[in-house]
Each structure stands twice: as structure tokens, then as C-alpha cells.
C-alpha positions as CSV (number, residue, x, y, z in Angstrom):
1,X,-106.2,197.3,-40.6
2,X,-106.1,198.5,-36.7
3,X,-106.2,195.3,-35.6
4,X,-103.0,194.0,-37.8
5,X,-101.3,197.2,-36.3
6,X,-101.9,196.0,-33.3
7,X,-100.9,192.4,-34.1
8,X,-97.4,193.6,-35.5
9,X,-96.8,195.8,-32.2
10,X,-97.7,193.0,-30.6
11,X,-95.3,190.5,-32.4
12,X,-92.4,193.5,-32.6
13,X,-92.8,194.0,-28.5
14,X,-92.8,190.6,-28.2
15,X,-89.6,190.1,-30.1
16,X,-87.7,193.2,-28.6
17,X,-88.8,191.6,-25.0
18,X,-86.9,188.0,-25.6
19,X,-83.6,189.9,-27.0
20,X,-83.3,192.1,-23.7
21,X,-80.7,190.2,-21.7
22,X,-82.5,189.6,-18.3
23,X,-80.4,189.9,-15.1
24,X,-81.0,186.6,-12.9
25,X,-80.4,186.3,-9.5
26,X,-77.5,183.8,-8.6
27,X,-78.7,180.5,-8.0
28,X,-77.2,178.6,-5.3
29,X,-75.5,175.3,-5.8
30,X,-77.1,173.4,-2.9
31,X,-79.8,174.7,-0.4
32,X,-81.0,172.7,2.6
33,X,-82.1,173.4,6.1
34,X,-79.8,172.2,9.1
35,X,-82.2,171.3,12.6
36,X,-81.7,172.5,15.9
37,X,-81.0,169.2,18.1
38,X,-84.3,168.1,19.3
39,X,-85.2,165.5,21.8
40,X,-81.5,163.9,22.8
41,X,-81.7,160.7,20.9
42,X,-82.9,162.6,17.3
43,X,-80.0,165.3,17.1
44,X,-78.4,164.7,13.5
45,X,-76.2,166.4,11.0
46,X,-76.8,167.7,7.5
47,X,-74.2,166.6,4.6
48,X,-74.3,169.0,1.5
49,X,-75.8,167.2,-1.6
50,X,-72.7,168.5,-3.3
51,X,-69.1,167.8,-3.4
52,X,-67.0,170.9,-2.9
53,X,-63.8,170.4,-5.3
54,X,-60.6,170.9,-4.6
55,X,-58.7,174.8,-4.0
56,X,-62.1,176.1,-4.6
57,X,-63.9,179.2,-2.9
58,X,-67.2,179.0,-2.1
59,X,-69.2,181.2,-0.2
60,X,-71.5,179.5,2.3
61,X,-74.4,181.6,3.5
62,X,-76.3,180.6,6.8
63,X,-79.6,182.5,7.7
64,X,-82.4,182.3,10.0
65,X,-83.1,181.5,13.8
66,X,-83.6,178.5,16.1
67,X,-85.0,178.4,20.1
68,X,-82.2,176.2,22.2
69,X,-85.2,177.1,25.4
70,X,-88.6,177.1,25.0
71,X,-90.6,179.8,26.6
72,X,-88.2,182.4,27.4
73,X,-87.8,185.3,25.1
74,X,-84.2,186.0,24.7
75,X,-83.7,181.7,24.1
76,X,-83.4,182.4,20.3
77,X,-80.3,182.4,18.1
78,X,-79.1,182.6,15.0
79,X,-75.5,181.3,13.2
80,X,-73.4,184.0,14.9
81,X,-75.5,185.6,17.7
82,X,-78.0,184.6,20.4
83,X,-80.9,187.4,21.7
84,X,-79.8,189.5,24.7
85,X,-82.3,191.7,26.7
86,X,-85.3,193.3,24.5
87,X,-84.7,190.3,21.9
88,X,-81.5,192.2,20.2
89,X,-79.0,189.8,18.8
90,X,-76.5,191.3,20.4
91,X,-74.2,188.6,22.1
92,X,-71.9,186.6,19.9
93,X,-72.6,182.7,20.1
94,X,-71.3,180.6,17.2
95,X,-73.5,178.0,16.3
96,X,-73.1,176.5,13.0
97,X,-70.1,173.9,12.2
98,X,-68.7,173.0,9.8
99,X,-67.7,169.3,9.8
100,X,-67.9,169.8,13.3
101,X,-65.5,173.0,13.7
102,X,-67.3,175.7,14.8
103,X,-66.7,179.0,12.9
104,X,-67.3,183.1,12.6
105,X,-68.8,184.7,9.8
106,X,-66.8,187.4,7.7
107,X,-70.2,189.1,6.5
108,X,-72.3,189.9,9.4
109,X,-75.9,191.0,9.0
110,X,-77.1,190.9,12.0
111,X,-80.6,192.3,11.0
112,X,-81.8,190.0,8.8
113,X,-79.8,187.3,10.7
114,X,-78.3,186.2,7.7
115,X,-74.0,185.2,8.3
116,X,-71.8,185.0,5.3
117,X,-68.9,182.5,5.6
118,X,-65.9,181.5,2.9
119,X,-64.6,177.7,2.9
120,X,-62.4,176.3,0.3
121,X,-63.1,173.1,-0.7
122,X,-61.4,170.0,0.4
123,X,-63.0,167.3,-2.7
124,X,-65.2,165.7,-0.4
125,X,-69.0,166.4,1.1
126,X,-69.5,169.1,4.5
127,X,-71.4,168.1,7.1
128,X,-73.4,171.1,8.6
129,X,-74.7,170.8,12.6
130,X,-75.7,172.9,14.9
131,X,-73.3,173.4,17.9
132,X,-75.1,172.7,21.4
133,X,-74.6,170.9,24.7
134,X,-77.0,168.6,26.9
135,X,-77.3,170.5,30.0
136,X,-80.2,171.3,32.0
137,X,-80.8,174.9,33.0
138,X,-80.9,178.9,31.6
139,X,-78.7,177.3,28.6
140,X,-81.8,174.8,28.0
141,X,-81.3,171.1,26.9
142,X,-81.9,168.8,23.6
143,X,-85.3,168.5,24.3
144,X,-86.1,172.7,24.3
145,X,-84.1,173.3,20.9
146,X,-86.8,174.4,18.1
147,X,-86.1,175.4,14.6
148,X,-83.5,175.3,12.0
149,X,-80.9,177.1,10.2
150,X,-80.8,177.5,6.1
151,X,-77.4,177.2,4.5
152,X,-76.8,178.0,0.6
153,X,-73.5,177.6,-0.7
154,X,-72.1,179.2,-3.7
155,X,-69.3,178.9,-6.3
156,X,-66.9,181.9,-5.2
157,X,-65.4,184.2,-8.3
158,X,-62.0,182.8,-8.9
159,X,-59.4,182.7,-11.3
160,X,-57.7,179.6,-13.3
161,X,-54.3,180.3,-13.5
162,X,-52.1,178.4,-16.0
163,X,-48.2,178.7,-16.8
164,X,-46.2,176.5,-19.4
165,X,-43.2,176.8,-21.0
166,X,-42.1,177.1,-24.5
167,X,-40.1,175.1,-25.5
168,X,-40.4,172.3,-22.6
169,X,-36.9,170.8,-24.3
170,X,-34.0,173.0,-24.4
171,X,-30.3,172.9,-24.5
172,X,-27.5,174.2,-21.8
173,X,-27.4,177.8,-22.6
174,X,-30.3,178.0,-24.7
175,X,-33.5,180.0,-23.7
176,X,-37.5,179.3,-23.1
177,X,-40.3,181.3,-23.0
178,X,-42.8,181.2,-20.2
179,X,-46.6,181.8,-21.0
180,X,-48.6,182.7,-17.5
181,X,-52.3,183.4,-18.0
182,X,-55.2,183.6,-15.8
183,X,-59.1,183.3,-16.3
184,X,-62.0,184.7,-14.9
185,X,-64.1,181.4,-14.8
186,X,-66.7,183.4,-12.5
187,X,-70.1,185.0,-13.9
188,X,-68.5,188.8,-12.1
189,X,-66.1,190.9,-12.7
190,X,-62.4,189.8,-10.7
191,X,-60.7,193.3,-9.6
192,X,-56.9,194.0,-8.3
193,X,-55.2,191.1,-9.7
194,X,-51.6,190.8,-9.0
195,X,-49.7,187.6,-10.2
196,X,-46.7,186.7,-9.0
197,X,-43.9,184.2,-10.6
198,X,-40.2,183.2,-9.7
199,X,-38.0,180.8,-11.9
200,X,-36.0,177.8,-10.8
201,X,-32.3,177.6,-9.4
202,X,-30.0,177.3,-12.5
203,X,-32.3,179.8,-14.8
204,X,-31.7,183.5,-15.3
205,X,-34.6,186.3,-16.4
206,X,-32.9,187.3,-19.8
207,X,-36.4,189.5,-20.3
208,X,-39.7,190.1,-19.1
209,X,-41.2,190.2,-15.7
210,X,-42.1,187.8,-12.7
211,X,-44.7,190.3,-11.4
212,X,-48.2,191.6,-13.3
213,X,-51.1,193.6,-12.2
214,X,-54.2,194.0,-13.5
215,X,-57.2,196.0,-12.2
216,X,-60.1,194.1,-13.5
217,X,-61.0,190.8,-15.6
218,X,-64.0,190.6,-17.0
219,X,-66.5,187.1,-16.7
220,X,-64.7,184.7,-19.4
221,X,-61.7,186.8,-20.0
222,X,-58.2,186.2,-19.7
223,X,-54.9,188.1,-19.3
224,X,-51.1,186.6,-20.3
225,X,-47.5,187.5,-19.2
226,X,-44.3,186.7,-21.1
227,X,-40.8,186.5,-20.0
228,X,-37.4,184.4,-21.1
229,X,-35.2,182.9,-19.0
230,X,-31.7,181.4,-20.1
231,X,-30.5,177.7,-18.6
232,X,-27.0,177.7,-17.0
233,X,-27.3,173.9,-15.8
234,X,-28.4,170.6,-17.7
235,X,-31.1,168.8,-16.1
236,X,-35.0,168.3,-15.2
237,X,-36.6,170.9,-13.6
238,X,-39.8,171.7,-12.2
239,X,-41.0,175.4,-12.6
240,X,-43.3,176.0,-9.3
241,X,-46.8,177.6,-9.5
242,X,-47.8,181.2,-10.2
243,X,-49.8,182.8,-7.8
244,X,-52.7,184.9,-8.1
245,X,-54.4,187.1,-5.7
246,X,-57.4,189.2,-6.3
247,X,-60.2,190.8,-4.6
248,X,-63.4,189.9,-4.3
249,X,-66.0,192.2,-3.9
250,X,-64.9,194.9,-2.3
251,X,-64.1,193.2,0.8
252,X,-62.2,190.2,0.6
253,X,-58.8,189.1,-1.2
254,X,-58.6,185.5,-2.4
255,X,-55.6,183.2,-4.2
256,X,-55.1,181.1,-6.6
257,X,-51.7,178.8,-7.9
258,X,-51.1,177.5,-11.6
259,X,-50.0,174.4,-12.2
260,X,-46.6,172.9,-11.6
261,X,-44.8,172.5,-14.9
262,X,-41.5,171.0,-15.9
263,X,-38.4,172.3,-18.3
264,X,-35.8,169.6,-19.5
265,X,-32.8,170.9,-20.5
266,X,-29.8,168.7,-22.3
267,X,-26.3,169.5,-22.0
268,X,-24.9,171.0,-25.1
269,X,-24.2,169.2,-27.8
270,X,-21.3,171.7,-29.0
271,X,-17.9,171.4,-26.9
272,X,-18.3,175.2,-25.8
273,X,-21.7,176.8,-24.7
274,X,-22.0,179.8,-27.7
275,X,-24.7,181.5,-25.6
276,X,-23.4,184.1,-23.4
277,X,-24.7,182.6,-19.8
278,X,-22.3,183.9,-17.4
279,X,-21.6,182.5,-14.1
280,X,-23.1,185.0,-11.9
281,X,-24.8,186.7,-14.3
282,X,-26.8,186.9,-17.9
283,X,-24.6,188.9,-20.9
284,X,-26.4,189.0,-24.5
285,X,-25.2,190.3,-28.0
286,X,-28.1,189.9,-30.6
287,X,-28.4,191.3,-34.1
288,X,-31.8,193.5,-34.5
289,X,-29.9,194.1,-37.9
290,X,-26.7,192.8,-39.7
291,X,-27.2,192.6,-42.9
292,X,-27.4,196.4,-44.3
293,X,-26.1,197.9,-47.5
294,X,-22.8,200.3,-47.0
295,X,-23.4,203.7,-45.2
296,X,-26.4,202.3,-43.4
297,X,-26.3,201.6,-39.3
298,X,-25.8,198.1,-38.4
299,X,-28.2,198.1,-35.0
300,X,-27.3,195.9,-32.4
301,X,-28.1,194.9,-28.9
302,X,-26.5,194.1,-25.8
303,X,-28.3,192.7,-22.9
304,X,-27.2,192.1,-18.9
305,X,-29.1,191.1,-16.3
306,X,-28.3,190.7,-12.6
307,X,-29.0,187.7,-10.3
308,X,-31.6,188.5,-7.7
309,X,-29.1,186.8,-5.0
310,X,-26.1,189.2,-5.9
311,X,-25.1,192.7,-4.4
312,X,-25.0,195.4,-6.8
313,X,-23.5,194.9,-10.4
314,X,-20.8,197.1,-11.5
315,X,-20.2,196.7,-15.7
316,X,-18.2,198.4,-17.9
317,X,-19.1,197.4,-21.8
318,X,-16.5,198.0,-24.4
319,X,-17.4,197.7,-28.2
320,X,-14.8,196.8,-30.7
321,X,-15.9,197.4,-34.4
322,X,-13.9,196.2,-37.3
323,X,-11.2,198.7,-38.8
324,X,-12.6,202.1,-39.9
325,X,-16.1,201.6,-38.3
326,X,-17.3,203.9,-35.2
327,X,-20.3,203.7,-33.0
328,X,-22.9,206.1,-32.8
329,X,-24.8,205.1,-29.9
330,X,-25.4,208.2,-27.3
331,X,-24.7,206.1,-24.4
332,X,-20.8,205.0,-25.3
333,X,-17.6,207.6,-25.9
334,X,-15.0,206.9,-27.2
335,X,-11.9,205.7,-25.6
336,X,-8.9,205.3,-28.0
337,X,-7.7,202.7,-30.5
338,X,-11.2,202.8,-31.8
339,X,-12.8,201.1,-28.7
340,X,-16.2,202.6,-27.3
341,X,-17.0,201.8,-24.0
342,X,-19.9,202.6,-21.4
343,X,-20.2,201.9,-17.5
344,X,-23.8,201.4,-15.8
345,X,-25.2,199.3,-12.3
346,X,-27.7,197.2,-11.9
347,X,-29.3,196.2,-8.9
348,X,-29.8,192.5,-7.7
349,X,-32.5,191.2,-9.7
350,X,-32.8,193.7,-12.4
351,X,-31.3,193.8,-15.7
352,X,-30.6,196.8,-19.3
353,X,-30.7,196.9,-22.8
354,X,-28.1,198.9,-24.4
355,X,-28.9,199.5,-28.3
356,X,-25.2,200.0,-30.1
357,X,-25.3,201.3,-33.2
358,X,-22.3,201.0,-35.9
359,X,-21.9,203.2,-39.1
360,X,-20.9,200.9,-42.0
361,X,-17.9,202.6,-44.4
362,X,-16.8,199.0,-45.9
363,X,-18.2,195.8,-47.8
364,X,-17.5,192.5,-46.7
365,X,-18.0,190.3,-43.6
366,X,-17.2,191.2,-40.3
367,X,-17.2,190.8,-36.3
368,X,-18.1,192.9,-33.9
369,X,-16.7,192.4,-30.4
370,X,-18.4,193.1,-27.7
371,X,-16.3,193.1,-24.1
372,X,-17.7,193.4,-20.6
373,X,-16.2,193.5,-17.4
374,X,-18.3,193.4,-13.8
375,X,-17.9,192.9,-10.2
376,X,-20.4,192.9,-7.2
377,X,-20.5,194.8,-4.5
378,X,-16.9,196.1,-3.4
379,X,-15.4,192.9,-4.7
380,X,-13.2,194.8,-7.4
381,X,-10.7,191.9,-7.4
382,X,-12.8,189.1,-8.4
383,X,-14.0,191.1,-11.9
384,X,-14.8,188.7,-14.3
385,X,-13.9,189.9,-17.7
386,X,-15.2,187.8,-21.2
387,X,-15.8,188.9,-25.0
388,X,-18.9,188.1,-27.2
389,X,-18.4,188.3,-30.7
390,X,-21.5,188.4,-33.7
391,X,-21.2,188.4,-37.2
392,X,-22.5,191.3,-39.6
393,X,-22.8,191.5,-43.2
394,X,-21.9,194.9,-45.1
395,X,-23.2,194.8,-48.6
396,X,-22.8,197.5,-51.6
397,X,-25.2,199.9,-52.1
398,X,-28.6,199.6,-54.1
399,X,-28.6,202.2,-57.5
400,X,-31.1,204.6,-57.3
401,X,-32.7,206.3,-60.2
402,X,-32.9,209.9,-60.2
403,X,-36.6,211.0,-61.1
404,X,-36.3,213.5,-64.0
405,X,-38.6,216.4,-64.9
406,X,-40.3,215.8,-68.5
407,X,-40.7,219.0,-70.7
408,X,-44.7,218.2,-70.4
409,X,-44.4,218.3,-66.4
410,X,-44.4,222.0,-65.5
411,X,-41.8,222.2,-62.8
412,X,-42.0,224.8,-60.0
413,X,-39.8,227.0,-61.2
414,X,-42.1,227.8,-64.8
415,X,-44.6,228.1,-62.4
416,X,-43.1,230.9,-60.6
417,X,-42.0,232.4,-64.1
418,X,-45.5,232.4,-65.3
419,X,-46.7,234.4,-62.2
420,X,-44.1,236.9,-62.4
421,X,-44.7,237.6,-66.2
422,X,-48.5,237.8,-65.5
423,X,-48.1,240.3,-62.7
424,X,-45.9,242.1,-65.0
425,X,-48.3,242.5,-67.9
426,X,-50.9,243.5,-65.1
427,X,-48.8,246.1,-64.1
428,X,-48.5,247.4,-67.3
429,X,-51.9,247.6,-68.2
430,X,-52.2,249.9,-64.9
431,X,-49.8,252.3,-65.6
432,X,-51.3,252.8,-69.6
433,X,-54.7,252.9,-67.9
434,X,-53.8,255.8,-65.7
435,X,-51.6,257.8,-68.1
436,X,-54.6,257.8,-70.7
437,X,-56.0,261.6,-70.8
């Protein structure tokens, strides 16, 4: 019986041992060892085994010493420093090239003479060499060099960044959606991401925002951004890359771009453009809801944005509601003749939502005009002035039945009724108590 105890530990440990998640040390994508030129006819170069693709980080770490003169104790060096006096690595030397550049580390450990170095790759091979000169002398020659230096290179964190539109096939005036997301395609955590967008010449940001940050992405995760622009122009047009940056570590910022997308936008197939793209800026009336039963608030929504390439935007908005209708938004007064009107700014680049609601008093089918005028900047005399107009539905009013109290449902008032007489006949029942000789 012991021994089957044991067994089952055994077995349970066992178990319990291959479902722990065991933390493994990053494995480099190439490792190889690149020589110190020897005698002068032997010196070669060292290609990675691996290709390095394309706008990718990878972090190339170089380690370990070499003797460029044999028999003299300070002759040693290592990727980034040589040994001065008392054999401390103290004097910078460069020594390892890549494809024949030479370069400086941006991690340093001098100690353990082990350089860090960041490359993004080109979609080819690197060749790796050791930088020296055939000279005779304290510098030593081909013939004195000893040794080698190890180079591992690894796949940097980084982040796919994508960005489409939908839809790709609009018409003049109509809107799109843009989608941007990013990826953490690395096995660590990405920290203080900020992704930044812009939108093409003849588009206008109706909503949303170019610019999102994020403070971490988790390994496998992935973040998304919205926003809608409006088309002012007909035509193909090619919506430029998002950019990523992000930091690395806790040292070191990196980038990355999206891909290039396109929009294709036909001209209008109605004689006169019904959205309300305005030539130096973006005006919107929407419905959130116009179709309500009488009495109830008809909500709507008017929307302005201002061009990122215009001085300040000065707008006065007027609401017209049909006959015997008023608004009771906060934000407009009224200004006579049963107009409403409301002035605001907006700076270049930055737009408002004004939510307008109208109390309905009348059935049928109406319009509701909406009226802006704007100017930039001091340029009072070339205000532009145009009306939007959107349909709303008033219809009559749902019957409501009136719940009714059934003799068997007790209301609150017998209730109350029933305390008092029982408080009464309690009372009563005191007083005969006490009076009793």
C-alpha cells in the first residue's frame, strides 16, 4: 500500500512538473565565431548563416577577446575596447564591422567584454570581420593577431503595424473608415507605444484621431484605432504609412510603418454632392433619432471640423425647426422668429459635436434646417454661409393602459387603515387595563 503511495506521488509530481511553464533562455538565431586576421594571406570574413529580412531589428551581440600582438600584455582587445596599462579595457578601439563599416556598441559591458549592437536588416546576408591593418610595430601585424570574436544575433521585439480602409471604394462626398492596428509579434512585452497617422490631400477627419498611445502590448497582442474621414475630391489615392514608435527595454526606442494602402473615390453620381463637405472645412447634420412619437425629443447632431492648414475657425450655428417646435439643447438661445443659434472656435486641426435637441408638439413630416456661417482668422469678409437640411418623422402617441388596483390587491392606503385601527384597539385595551380597580 506504501509503495502505491509512493507510486501516485510519484506520477501526481510528475504530472504537476510538465504543466509548470518553464522559462527558456532566448535562443539566438545564428551563432558563429569571427577570427582575428592571422598570417597576411589567411585573413577572411564571416557571413551570417541567416538572411536578415527587410525593416527588421535585430540585436547583434559581439563578446569575447582577440591578441592583434603576441607577447605584450596590454595587445588584447575586444569589439569596442583594447587593454590599456594593468590590462583594463579602458581605451576605445572599434573592431568589429559590419559588412565592412566599422561600428560602436549601444550596450557596453565592458566587464565581461561583451558589446551589444542594433542593425536593421537590409534582406540580404552580413558579413562580420575584424577591423585591422598590416603594419609592423607596437600596433603588431597579420601575423601577431590571435583569437576570435563570437557574434549572436537576435530577432529584436517589434511591432507589425497594419492600416486599411473601409470601404476602399467610395463616392465624392461620401466617408471611409480607417482601421490602424499594431502587433506585438515579439516573445516580450512592447512598452510606450505611440502611433501616429495623417490622411491624404483632399480628405477631411470627420471623427476620430490620427494619434494613439499605448503603454504596454503584451507578446501576441494587438491594439486598433478608428477614425472617418470625408472625400472632397474624386480620384485614386494612396493613404501613406502609420508609424509606430515604441521602447524597447528600458533603453532604446525603435519604429515601425504600416503598409501603404489605397482609397478610390468616384465622382458623384447625383448632380449635387448631398453630403455636407465644405470647401475649407467639414459641416455634418445626422439623425441619432427622427422618428419619435409626439411630445418626445427628436435628438440630433451637428458636426464641424477644422482643416489642420487653416487659422482659427469662427462659426455661428443657427437651428431652424419647423413651425411651433423649440430647441432645448443648453448650448443654443434663442434669437427670435423661432431661430436658435450658438457661436464656438475651433482651432486648425480640431473639430465639435453639438447634440441639438427638438421638442415635438405636431404629427407629420418635417425638416429641420440647420445654418452655419464661419470665417478664419480675421477674414470676416470672406464668411462662407450654407444650410443643411434632414428629415424627421413625428408620429402620434402610443395608448397606454393605466394599471388598476383589484379589490384582492390590498393597496397602501388599507394598509395604513389597518395599522391605524390596530393601534387604536391597542390603545383602548390600555386605558381599560389601567382603569380596572
Amino acid at each position: 500500500m506504501i509503495f502505491k503511495k509512493n507510486i501516485n506521488l510519484l506520477v501526481f509530481l510528475l504530472t504537476f512538473l510538465l504543466i509548470i511553464p518553464v522559462s527558456a533562455t532566448e535562443e539566438p538565431l545564428d551563432v558563429f565565431n569571427v577570427p582575428a586576421f592571422g598570417p597576411d594571406d589567411t585573413g577572411t570574413s564571416v557571413y551570417s548563416s541567416i538572411v536578415l529580412e527587410n525593416d527588421v531589428m535585430y540585436r547583434i551581440v559581439v563578446s569575447g577577446t582577440y591578441q592583434f600582438k603576441l607577447g605584450v600584455d596590454w595587445s588584447y582587445a575586444d569589439a569596442q575596447y583594447r587593454m590599456g596599462a594593468g590590462k583594463k579595457y579602458t581605451q576605445e578601439f572599434n573592431s568589429i564591422e559590419f559588412d565592412g563599416v566599422l561600428v560602436s556598441a549601444e550596450i557596453y559591458d565592458i566587464d565581461n567584454h561583451t558589446h551589444t549592437f542594433y542593425l536593421i536588416g537590409n534582406g540580404d546576408e552580413v558579413r562580420f570581420s575584424i577591423y585591422d591593418t598590416y603594419v609592423t610595430g607596437e600596433r603588431g601585424d597579420y601575423s601577431n593577431n590571435v583569437g576570435s570574436l563570437k557574434v549572436e544575433i537576435f530577432r529584436e521585439p517589434t511591432l507589425s503595424v497594419t492600416k486599411s480602409p473601409s470601404p476602399p471604394y467610395i463616392e465624392q462626398g461620401q466617408t471611409t473608415t480607417i482601421t490602424v492596428t499594431i502587433t506585438n509579434t515579439w516573445t516580450d512585452n512592447i512598452n510606450d507605444i505611440t502611433v501616429s497617422d495623417s490622411i491624404p490631400f483632399g480628405f477631411t477627419l470627420i471623427s476620430g484621431d490620427l494619434q494613439e498611445k499605448y503603454d504596454m502590448i503584451k507578446p501576441k497582442e494587438s491594439r486598433s484605432f478608428q477614425y472617418i474621414i470625408q472625400s472632397s475630391e474624386s480620384g485614386t489615392f494612396n493613404l501613406e504609412s502609420a508609424e509606430a514608435t515604441f521602447l524597447i527595454g528600458t533603453g532604446r526606442y525603435h519604429s515601425s510603418q504600416s503598409n501603404i494602402s489605397m482609397i478610390f473615390v468616384a465622382p458623384s453620381s447625383e448632380k449635387t454632392i448631398k453630403s455636407t463637405q465644405i470647401s475649407n472645412a467639414s459641416v455634418q447634420l445626422h439623425g441619432e433619432k427622427t422618428d419619435v412619437e409626439l411630445n418626445e425629443d427628436i435628438l440630433l447632431r451637428l458636426s464641424a471640423v477644422n482643416l489642420i492648414t487653416k487659422p482659427v475657425m469662427h462659426v455661428q450655428v443657427i437651428i431652424l425647426p419647423p413651425s411651433g417646435m423649440s430647441v432645448t439643447s443648453a448650448v443654443f438661445v434663442q434669437s427670435g422668429a423661432g431661430q436658435f443659434t450658438t457661436t464656438y472656435e475651433l482651432e486648425p486641426g480640431k473639430g465639435r459635436d453639438i447634440e441639438v435637441r427638438i421638442k415635438s408638439n405636431q404629427i407629420g413630416e418635417f425638416e429641420v434646417q440647420g445654418r452655419i456661417i464661419y470665417y478664419f482668422g480675421d477674414e470676416r469678409e470672406l464668411s462662407e454661409d450654407y444650410t443643411l437640411t434632414l428629415p424627421i418623422k413625428v408620429k402620434e402617441e402610443a395608448t397606454r393602459t393605466v394599471p388598476t388596483v383589484t379589490p384582492d390587491e390590498p393597496s397602501n392606503n388599507n394598509w395604513v387603515m389597518g395599522l391605524v385601527v390596530l393601534l387604536t384597539a391597542g390603545g383602548l385595551l390600555v386605558v381599560i387595563k389601567v382603569r380596572q380597580p
